[in-house]
Residue, then its C-alpha position, 0 to 999 in steps of 0.5 A: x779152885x778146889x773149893x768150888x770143884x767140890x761145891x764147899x765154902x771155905x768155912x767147911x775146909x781144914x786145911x792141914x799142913x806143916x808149913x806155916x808160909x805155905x800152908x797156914x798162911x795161905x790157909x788164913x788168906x783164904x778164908x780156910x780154917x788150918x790145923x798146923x803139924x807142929x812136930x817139933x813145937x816151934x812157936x808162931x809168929x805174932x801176926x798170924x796163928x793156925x786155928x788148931x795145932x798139934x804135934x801129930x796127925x793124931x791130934x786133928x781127931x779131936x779137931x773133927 
């Protein structure tokens, strides 16, 4: 919904979140690419993985 409000496509989303059900696996259902804030490194599941990781917010600049 926020997608079309905005007239974006999923491919011109990152969705950042540090939740891999909620987010990152919503992300990836959706279509959208997904920059997971793993602050501890806690390694993901074999059956999905986010586009981009990083332990901090700082590291999504050099995903920009």
């Amino acid at each position: 919904m926020a997608l079309a409000k905005m007239a974006l496509s999923p491919h011109q989303a990152l969705h950042v979140g540090d939740s891999l059900n909620s987010d990152i696996r919503g992300a990836i259902n959706c279509g959208i690419d997904s920059f997971w804030l793993n602050r501890q490194e806690k390694p993901y599941p074999s059956d999905f993985s986010p586009t981009y990781q990083g332990t901090s917010l700082f590291d999504i600049l050099s995903v920009l």
